[in-house]
KESE-853966 format. One record per atom (N, C-alpha, C, O, CB): residue in three letters; atom name; chain; x, y, z. Coordinates in steps of 0.05 Angstrom, whole numbers, plus 5000, padded with zeros to 4 digits. Glycine has a CB too. Layout:
! KESE-853966
PT     r    a   c     px     py     pz
PT   ALA   CA   A      X      Y      Z
...
! end
This chain:
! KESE-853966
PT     r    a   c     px     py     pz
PT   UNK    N   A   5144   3634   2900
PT   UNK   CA   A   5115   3633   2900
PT   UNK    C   A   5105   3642   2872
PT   UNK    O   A   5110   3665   2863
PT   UNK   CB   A   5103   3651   2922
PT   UNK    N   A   5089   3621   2856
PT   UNK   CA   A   5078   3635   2837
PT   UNK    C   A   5056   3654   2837
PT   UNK    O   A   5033   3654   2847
PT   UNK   CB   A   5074   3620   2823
PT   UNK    N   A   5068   3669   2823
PT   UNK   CA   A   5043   3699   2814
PT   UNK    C   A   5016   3685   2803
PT   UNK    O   A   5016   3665   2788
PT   UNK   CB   A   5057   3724   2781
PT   UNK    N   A   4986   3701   2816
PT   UNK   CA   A   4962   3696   2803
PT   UNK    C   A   4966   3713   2774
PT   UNK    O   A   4974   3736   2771
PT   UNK   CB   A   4935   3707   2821
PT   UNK    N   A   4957   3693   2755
PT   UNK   CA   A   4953   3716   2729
PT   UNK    C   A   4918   3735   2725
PT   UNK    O   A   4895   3726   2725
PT   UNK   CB   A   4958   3693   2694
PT   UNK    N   A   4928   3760   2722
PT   UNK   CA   A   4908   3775   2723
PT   UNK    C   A   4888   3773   2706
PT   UNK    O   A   4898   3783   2686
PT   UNK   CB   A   4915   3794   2723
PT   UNK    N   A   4861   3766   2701
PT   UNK   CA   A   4839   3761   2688
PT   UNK    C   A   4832   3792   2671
PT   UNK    O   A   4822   3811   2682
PT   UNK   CB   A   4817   3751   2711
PT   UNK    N   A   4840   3791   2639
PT   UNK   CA   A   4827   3811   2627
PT   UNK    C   A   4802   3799   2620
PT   UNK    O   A   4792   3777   2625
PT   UNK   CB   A   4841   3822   2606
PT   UNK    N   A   4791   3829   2599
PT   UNK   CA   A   4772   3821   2598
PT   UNK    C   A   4764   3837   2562
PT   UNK    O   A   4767   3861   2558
PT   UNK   CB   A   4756   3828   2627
PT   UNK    N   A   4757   3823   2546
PT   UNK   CA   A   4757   3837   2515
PT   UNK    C   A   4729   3850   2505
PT   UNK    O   A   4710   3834   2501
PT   UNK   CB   A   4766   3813   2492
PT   UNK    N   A   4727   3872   2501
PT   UNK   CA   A   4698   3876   2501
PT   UNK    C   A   4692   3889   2467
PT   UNK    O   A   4708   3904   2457
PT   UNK   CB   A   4687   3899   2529
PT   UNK    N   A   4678   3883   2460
PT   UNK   CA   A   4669   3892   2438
PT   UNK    C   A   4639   3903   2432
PT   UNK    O   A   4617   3893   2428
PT   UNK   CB   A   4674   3874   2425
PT   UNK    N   A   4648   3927   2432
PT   UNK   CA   A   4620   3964   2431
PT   UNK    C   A   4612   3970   2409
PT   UNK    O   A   4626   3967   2389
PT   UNK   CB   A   4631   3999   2439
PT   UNK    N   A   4586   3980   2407
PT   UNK   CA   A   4575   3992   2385
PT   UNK    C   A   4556   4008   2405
PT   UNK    O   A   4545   3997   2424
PT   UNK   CB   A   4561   3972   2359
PT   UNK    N   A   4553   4045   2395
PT   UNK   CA   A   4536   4058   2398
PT   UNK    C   A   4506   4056   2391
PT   UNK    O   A   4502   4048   2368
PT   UNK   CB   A   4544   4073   2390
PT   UNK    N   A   4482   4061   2408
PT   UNK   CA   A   4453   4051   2402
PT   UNK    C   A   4450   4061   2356
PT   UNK    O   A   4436   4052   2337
PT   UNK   CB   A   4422   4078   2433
PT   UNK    N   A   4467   4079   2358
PT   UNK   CA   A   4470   4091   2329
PT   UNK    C   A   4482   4072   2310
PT   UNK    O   A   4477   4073   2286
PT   UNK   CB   A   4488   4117   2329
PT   UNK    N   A   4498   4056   2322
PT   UNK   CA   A   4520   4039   2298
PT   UNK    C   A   4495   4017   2302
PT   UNK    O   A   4483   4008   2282
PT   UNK   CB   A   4564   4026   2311
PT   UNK    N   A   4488   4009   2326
PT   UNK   CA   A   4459   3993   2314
PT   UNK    C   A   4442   3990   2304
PT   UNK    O   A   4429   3969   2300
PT   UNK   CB   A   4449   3988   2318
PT   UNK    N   A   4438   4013   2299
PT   UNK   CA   A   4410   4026   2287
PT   UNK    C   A   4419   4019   2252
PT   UNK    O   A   4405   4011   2233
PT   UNK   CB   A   4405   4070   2298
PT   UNK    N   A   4449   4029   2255
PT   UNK   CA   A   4458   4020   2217
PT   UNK    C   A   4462   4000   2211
PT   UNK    O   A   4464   3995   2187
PT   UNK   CB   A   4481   4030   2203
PT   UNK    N   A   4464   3986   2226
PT   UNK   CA   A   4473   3952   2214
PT   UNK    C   A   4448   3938   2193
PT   UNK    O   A   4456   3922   2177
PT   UNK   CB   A   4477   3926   2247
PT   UNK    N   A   4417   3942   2192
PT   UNK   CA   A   4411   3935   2180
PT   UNK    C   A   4410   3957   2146
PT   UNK    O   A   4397   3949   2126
PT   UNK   CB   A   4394   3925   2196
PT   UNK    N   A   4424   3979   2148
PT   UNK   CA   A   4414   3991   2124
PT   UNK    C   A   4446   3990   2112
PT   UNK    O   A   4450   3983   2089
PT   UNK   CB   A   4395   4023   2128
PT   UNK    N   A   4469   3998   2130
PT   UNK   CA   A   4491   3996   2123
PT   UNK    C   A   4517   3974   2120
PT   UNK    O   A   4530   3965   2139
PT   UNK   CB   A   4494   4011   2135
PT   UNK    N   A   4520   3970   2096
PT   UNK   CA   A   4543   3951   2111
PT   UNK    C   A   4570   3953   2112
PT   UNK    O   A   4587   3935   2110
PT   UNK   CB   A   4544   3929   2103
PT   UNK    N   A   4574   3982   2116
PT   UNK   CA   A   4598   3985   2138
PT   UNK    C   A   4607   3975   2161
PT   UNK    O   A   4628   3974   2173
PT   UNK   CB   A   4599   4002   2144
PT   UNK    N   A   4579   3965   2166
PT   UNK   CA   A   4578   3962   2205
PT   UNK    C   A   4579   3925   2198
PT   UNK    O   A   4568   3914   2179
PT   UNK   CB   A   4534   3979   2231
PT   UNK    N   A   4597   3912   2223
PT   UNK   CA   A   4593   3890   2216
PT   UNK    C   A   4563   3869   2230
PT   UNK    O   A   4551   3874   2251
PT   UNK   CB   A   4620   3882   2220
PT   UNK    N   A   4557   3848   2212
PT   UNK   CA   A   4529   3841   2227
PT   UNK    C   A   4529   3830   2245
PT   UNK    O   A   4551   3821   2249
PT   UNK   CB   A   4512   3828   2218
PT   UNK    N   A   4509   3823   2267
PT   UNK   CA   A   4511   3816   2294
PT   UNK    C   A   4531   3785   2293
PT   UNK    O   A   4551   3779   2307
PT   UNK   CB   A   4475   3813   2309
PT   UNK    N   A   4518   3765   2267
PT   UNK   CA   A   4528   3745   2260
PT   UNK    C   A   4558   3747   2263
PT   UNK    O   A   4572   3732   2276
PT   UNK   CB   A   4519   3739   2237
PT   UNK    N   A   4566   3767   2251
PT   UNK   CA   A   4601   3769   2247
PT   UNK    C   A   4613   3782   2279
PT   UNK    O   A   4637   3782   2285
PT   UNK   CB   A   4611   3798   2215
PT   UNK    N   A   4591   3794   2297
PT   UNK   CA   A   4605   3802   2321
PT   UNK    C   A   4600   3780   2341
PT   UNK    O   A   4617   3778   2359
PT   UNK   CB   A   4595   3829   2332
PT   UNK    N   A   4579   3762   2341
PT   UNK   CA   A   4578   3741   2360
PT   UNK    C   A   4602   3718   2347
PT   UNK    O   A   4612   3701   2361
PT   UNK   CB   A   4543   3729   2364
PT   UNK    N   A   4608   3721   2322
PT   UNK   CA   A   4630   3700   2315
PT   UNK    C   A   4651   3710   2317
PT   UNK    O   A   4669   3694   2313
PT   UNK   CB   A   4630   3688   2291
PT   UNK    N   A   4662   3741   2324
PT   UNK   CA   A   4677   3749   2344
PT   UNK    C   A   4688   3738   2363
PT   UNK    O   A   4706   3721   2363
PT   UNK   CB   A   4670   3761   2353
PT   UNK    N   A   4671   3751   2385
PT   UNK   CA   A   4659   3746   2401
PT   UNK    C   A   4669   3725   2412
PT   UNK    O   A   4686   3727   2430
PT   UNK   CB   A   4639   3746   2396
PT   UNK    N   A   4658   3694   2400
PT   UNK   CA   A   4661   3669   2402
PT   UNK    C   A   4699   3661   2398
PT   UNK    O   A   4710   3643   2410
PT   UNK   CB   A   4638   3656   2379
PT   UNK    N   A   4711   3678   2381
PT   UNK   CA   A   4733   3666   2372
PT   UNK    C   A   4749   3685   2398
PT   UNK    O   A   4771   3677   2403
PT   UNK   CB   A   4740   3669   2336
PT   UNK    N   A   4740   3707   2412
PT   UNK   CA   A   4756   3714   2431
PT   UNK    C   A   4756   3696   2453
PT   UNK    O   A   4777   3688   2464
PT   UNK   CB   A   4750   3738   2438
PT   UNK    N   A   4728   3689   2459
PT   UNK   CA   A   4724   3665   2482
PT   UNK    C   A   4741   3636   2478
PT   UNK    O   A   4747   3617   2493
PT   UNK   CB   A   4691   3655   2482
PT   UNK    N   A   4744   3641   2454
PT   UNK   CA   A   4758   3611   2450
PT   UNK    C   A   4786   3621   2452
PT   UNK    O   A   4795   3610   2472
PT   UNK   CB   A   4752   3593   2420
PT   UNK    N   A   4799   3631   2444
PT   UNK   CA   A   4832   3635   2450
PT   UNK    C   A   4839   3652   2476
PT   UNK    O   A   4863   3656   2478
PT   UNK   CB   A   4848   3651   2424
PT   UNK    N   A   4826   3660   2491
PT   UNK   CA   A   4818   3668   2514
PT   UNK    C   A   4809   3654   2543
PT   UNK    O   A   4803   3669   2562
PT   UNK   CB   A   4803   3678   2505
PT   UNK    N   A   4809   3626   2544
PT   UNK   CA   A   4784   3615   2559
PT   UNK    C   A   4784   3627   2592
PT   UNK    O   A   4766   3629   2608
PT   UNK   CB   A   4786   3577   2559
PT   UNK    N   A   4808   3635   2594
PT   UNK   CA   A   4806   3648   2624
PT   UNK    C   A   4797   3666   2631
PT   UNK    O   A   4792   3674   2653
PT   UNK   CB   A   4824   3654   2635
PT   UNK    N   A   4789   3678   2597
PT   UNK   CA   A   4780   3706   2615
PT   UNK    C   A   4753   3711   2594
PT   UNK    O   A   4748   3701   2571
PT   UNK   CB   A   4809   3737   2617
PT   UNK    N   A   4737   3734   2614
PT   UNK   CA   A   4714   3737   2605
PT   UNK    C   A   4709   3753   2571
PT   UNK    O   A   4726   3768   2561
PT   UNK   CB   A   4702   3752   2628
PT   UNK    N   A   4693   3749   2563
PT   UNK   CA   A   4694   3778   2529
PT   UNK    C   A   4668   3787   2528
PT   UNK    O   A   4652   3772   2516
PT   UNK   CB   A   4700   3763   2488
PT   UNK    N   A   4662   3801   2535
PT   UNK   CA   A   4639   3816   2533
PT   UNK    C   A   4627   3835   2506
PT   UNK    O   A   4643   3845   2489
PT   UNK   CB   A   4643   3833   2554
PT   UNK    N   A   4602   3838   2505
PT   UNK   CA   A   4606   3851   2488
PT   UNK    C   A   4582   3870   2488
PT   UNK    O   A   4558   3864   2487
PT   UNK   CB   A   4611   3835   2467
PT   UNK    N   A   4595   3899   2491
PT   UNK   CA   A   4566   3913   2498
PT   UNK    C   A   4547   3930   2473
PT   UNK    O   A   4555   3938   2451
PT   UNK   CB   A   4575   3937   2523
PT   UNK    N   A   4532   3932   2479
PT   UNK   CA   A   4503   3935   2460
PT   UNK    C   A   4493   3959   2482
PT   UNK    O   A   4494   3960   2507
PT   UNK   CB   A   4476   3901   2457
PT   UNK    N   A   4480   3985   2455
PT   UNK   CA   A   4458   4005   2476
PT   UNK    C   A   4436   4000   2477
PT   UNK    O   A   4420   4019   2479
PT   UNK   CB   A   4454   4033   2471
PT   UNK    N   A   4430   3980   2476
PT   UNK   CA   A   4396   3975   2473
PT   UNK    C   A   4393   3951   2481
PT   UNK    O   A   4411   3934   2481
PT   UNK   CB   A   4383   3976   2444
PT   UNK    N   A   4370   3945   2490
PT   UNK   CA   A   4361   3925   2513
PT   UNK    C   A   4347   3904   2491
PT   UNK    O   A   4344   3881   2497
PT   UNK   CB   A   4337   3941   2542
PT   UNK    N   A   4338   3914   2464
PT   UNK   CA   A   4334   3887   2451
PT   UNK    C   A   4356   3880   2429
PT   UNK    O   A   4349   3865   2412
PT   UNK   CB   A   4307   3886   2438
PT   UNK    N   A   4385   3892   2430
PT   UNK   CA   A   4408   3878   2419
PT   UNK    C   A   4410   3859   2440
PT   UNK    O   A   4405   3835   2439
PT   UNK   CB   A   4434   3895   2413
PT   UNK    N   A   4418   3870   2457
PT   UNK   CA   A   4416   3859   2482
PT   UNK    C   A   4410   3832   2487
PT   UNK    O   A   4426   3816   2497
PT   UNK   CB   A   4400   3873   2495
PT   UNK    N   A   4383   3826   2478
PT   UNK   CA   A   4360   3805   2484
PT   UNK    C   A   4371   3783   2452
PT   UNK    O   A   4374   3759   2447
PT   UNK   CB   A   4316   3825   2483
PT   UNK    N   A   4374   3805   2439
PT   UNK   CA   A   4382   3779   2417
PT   UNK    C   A   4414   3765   2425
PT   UNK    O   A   4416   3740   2428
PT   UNK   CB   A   4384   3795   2378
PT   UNK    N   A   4435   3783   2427
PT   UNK   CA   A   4454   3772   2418
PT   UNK    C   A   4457   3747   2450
PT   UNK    O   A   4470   3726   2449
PT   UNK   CB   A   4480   3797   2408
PT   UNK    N   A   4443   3757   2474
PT   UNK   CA   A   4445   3728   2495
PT   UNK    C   A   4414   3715   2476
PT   UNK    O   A   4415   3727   2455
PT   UNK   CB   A   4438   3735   2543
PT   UNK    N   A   4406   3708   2476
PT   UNK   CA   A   4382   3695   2463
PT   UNK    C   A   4403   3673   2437
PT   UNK    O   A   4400   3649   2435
PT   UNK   CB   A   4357   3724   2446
PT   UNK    N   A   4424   3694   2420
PT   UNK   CA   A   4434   3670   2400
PT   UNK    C   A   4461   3656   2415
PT   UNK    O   A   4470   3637   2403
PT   UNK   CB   A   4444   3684   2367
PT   UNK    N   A   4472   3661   2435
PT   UNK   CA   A   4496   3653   2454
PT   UNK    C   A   4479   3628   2468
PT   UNK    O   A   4494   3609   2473
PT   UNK   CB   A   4507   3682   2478
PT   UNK    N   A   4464   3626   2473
PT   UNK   CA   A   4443   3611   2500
PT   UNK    C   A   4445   3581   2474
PT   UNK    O   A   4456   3559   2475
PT   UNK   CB   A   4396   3632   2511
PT   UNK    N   A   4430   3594   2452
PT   UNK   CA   A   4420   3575   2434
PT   UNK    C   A   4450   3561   2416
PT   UNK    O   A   4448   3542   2401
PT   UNK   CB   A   4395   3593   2412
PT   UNK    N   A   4472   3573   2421
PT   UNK   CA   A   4494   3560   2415
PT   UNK    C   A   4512   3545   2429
PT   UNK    O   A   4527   3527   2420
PT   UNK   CB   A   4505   3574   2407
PT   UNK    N   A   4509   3557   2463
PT   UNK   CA   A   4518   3534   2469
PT   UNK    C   A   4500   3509   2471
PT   UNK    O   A   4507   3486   2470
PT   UNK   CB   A   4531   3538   2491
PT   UNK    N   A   4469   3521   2476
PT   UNK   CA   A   4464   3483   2475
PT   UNK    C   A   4469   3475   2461
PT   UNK    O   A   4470   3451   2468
PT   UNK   CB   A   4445   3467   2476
PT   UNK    N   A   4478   3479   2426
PT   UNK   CA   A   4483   3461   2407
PT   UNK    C   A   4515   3452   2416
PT   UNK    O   A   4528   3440   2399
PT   UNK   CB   A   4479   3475   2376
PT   UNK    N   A   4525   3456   2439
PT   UNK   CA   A   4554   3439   2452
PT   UNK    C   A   4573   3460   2446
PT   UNK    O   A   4595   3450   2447
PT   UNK   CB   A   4565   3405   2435
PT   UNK    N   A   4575   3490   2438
PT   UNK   CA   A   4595   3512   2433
PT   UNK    C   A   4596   3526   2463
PT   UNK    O   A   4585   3548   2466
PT   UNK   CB   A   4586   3535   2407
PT   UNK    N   A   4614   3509   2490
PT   UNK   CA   A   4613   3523   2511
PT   UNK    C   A   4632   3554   2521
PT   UNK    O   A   4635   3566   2542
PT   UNK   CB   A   4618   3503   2526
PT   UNK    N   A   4644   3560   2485
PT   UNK   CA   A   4647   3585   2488
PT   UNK    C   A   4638   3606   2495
PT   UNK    O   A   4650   3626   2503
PT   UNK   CB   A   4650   3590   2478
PT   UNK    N   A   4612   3601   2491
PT   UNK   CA   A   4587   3617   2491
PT   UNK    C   A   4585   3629   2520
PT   UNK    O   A   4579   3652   2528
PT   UNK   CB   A   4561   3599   2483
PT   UNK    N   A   4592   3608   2533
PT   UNK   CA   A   4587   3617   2567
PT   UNK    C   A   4603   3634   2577
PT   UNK    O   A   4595   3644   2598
PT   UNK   CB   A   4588   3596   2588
PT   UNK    N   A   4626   3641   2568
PT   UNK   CA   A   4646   3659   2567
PT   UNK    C   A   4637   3681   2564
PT   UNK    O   A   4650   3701   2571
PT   UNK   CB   A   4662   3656   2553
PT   UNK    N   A   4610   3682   2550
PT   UNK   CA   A   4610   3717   2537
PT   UNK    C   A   4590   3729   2548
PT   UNK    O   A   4567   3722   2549
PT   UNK   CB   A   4603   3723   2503
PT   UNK    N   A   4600   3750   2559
PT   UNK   CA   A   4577   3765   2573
PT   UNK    C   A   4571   3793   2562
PT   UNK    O   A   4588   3810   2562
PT   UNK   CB   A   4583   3768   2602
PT   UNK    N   A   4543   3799   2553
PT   UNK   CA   A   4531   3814   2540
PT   UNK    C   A   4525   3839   2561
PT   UNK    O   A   4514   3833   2582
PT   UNK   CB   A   4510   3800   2527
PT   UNK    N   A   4531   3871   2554
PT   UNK   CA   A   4525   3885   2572
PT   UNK    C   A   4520   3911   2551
PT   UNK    O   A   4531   3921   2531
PT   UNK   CB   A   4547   3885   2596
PT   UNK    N   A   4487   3921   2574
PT   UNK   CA   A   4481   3946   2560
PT   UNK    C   A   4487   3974   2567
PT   UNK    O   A   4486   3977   2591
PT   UNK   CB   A   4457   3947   2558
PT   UNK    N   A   4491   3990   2557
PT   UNK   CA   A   4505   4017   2552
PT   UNK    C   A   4491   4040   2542
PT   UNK    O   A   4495   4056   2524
PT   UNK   CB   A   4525   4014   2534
PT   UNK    N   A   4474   4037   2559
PT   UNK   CA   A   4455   4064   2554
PT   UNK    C   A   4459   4095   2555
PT   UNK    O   A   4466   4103   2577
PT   UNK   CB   A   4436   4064   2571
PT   UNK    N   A   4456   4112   2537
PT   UNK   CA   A   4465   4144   2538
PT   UNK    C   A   4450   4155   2560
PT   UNK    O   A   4459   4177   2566
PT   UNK   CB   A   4458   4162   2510
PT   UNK    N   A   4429   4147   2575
PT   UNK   CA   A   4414   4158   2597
PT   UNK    C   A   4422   4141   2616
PT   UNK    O   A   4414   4143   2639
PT   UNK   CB   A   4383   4161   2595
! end
């Protein structure tokens, strides 16, 4: 009998603080370079989900807002990625 293979799942975090630096610092990488992450985990990945969590409810709002607007341009990686927030309260 073959074995089900177990569904991971790849997530990629930044503190509401590492967000707050991305526009003054560029140590931190930009949302651009984490949704093209992101995207390249969903693609060598397709079975399984990649998430990527944000502490704030308008990272949040952007990075599904630029996922939505990429797959309609036909990138159905996009649908793979699920965005989740991580609030300190």
């Amino acid at each position: 009998m073959k074995s089900k293979k177990q569904s991971q799942s790849f997530e990629i975090e930044f503190t509401p603080e590492q967000e707050d630096e991305f526009v003054d610092n560029a140590d931190y990488p930009s949302w651009t370079t984490i949704i093209s992450i992101a995207l390249l985990s969903a693609r060598d990945h397709p079975e399984d989900i990649t998430f990527v969590d944000v502490g704030k409810e308008e990272s949040a709002r952007l990075v599904e807002n630029a996922l939505m607007n990429i797959a309609e341009q036909g990138n159905m990686d996009a649908l793979q990625i699920e965005v989740r927030v991580n609030t300190l309260h």
